[in-house]
N, C-alpha and C positions, 0 to 999 in steps of 0.2 A: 575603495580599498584595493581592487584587482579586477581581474577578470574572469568570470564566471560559467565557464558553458554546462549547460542544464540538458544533459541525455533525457530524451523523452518529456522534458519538463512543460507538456501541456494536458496532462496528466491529472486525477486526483489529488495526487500530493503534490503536483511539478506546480499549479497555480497557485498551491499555500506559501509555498516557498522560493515562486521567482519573486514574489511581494516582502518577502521578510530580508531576501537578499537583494532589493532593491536598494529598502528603508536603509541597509547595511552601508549603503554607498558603493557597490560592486558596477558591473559594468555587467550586464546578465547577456548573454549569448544562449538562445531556446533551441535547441538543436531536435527538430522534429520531420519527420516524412511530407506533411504540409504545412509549410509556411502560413500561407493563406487563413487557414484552419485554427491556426494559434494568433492571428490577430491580436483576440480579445487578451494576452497579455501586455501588449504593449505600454496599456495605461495604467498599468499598475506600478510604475515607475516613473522617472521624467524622460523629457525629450529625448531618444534617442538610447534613452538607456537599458530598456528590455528590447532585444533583435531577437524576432526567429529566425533561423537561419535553416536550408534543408540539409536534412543528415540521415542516412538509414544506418540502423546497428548492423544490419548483413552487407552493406557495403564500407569496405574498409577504408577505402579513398574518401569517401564522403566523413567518417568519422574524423579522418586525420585532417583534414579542412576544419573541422566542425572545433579543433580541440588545439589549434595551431595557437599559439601566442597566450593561452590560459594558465591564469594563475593555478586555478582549482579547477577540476571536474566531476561532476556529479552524475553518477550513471542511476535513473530512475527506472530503467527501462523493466518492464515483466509483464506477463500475461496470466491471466488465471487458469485458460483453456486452451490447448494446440490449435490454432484456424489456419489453414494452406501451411501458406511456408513460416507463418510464423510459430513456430515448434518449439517446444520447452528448450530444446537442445540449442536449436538458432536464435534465441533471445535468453535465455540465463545463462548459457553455456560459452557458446561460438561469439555471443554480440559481445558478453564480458569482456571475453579475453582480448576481443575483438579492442572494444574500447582502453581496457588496459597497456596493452601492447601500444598501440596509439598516444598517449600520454606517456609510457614510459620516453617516447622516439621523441615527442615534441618538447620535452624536458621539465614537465610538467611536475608543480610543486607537491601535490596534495589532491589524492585521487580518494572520491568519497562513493562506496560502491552499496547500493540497499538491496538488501535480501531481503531474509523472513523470518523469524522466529520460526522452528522446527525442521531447519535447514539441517539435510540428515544425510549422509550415502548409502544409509541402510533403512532410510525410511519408505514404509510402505507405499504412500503416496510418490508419482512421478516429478510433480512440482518439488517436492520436497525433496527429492535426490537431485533433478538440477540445479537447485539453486542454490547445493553445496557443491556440485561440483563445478559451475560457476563459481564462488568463491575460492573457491583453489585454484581457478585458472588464474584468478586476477589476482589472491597471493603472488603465485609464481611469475607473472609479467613484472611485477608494483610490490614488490613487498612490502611498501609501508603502509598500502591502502587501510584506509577505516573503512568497515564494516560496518553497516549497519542494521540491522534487522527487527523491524517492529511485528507488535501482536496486532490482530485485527485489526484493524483501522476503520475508526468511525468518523462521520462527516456528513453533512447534507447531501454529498453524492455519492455515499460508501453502498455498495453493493452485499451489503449483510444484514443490517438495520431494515434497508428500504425492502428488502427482498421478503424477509420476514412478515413485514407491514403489511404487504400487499396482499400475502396468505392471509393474514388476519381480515383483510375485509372481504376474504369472497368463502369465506367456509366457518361455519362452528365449530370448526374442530381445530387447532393449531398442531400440526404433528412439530414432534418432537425428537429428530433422529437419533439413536440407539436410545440408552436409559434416560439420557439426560445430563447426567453425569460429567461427561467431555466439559472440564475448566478450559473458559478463557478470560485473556484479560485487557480487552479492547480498548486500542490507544488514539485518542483524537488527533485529527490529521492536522491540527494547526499544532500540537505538543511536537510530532513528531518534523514540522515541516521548520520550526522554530532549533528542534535537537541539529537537525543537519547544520542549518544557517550558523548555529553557534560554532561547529565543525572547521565552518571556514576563514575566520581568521588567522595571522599568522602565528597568532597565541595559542593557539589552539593543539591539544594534542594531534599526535600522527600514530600511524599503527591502530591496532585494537581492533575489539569486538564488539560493538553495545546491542543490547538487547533493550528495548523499548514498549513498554506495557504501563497500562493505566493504574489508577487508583485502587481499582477494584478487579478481584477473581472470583468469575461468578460460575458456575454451571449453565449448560446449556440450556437445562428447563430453569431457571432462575433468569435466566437471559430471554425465554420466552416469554415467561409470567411479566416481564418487563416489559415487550413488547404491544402486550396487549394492557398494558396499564396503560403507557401511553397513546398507544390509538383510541383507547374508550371502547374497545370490543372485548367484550366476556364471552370467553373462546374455551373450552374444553380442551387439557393440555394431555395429549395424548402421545407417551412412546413410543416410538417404530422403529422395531428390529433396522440394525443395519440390513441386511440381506435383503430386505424388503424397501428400504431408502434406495439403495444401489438399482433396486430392479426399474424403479423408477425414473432412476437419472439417467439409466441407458437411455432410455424412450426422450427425455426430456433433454439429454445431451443431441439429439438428432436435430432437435431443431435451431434455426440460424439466431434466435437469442442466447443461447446455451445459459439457460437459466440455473442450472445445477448437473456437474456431471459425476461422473463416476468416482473420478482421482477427487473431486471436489469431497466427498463423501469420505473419503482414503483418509484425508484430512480430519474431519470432524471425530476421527474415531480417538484422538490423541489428544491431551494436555496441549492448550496454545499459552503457554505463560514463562515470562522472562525470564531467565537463570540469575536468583540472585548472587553468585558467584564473577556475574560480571555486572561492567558499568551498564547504566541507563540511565533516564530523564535527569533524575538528580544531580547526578554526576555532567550534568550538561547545562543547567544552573535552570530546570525545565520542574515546574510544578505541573505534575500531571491531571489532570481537567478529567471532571467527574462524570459520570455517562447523562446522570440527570440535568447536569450541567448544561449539557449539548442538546440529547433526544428532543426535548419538548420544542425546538426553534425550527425543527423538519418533520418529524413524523407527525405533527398535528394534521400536515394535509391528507393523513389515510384516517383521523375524525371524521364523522359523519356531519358533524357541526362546526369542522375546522379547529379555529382556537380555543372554541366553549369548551369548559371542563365535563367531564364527562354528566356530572352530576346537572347540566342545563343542554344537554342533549335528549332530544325527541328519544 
């Protein structure tokens, strides 16, 4: 159909979706800091038809290489936590624009940029103020850019689900930060890797904003009680003041896995659920995939008995 280059596209969401934009007939261009590193897309395509290619978002020369002769461009790129120089400001901010400006130069047809559901300039969280003001950079370079912004995003390597799991098998207790209460509405990463792909035809609208959430808006302690249904551990769901989560995640943000930090916490204190006032999955011809649908095909490995149900567990 075209040519495809994939910012960051070695990614949680980048490998769902250089395979749907394979199937699509595109020409996929993986534009990534290691080549090497993203091999394993290759075959998810035919001969010659997935390339990585190197590209870093804070160099701009390497972006304009990376986005030269493309139909479409799809900017994946974001971080959950600041590590050196990759800083909210230098990856949702400076790299957007960075990449925007860049496709406006190369003459690029259809620039498709993912945010976040709760993309705010007044939101408490830091994530959450650059990744709107990111979006306004790349308004202002692109104004036709599509937007796009999913809710939590679940998957066998989503860093929400698995994180939760893993509390559940080292303690009785499942804490539960603040009341519980905090709705989300977590969207499968093949719904949401499928939404983009459909994006890129030339049929396809231009402009806009989609907001992208699943089937279901659960709470946070309904989202936990969920957790431990699926691992087979009967956990004690217990509230924990924010003030008390935060004081944790300083200590726990120190360390080099950054398991949970502070701004991560900023987060959680807010509604993560789609604005029905704008398009999503439907409107993208995307049947949104049930959580039960998914959980039991990854989280059985935090089972003590693996696949067995809980009820033929020791």
């Amino acid at each position: 159909m075209g040519t495809v280059t994939v910012i960051g596209g070695a990614g949680f969401v980048g490998r769902y979706l250089v395979t749907r934009l394979a199937k699509q007939g595109n020409q996929v261009r993986v534009a990534v800091r290691d080549p090497e590193a993203a091999g394993f897309l290759k075959p998810m395509g035919g001969v010659g038809q997935v390339q990585p290619i190197q590209a870093n978002i804070r160099n701009e020369a390497s972006i304009q290489r990376a986005v030269a002769g493309a139909d479409t461009v799809i900017n994946l790129t974001g971080v959950m936590f600041p590590a050196g120089s990759q800083s909210f400001q230098a990856v949702h901010e400076d790299g957007a624009e960075t990449v925007a400006r860049a496709a406006t130069a190369a003459g690029v047809a259809r620039l498709i940029h993912v945010s976040a559901i709760g993309a705010d300039v007044e939101a408490s969280s830091k994530y959450a103020r650059s990744k709107a003001a990111g979006e306004a950079m790349v308004r202002a370079a692109f104004p036709d850019a599509i937007i796009v912004r999913p809710s939590t995003i679940f998957g066998p390597e989503d860093q929400f689900f698995n994180l939760f799991a893993r509390i559940a098998t080292l303690s009785p207790i499942m804490p539960v930060p603040g009341d519980g209460s905090s709705r989300m509405q977590p969207v499968y990463v093949g719904d949401v890797a499928q939404a983009i792909a459909n994006l890129v035809p030339t049929t396809a609208p231009t402009g806009g904003t989609y907001e992208l959430g699943g089937p279901q808006v659960l709470s946070l302690m309904e989202l936990m009680a969920m957790v431990c249904e699926q691992t087979g551990r009967n956990r004690l769901l217990i509230p924990v003041p924010f003030v008390f989560v935060k004081i944790k995640a300083f200590f726990l943000g120190m360390l080099p896995w950054h398991i949970l930090t502070m701004d991560q916490v900023e987060m959680l204190k807010v509604d993560n659920v789609a604005n029905s006032d704008l398009p999503g999955l439907a409107d993208l011809g995307v049947t949104p995939t049930a959580l039960n649908a998914i959980l039991p095909s990854y989280l059985y490995r935090y089972r003590k008995a693996g696949r067995l149900p809980a009820t033929e567990q020791a």
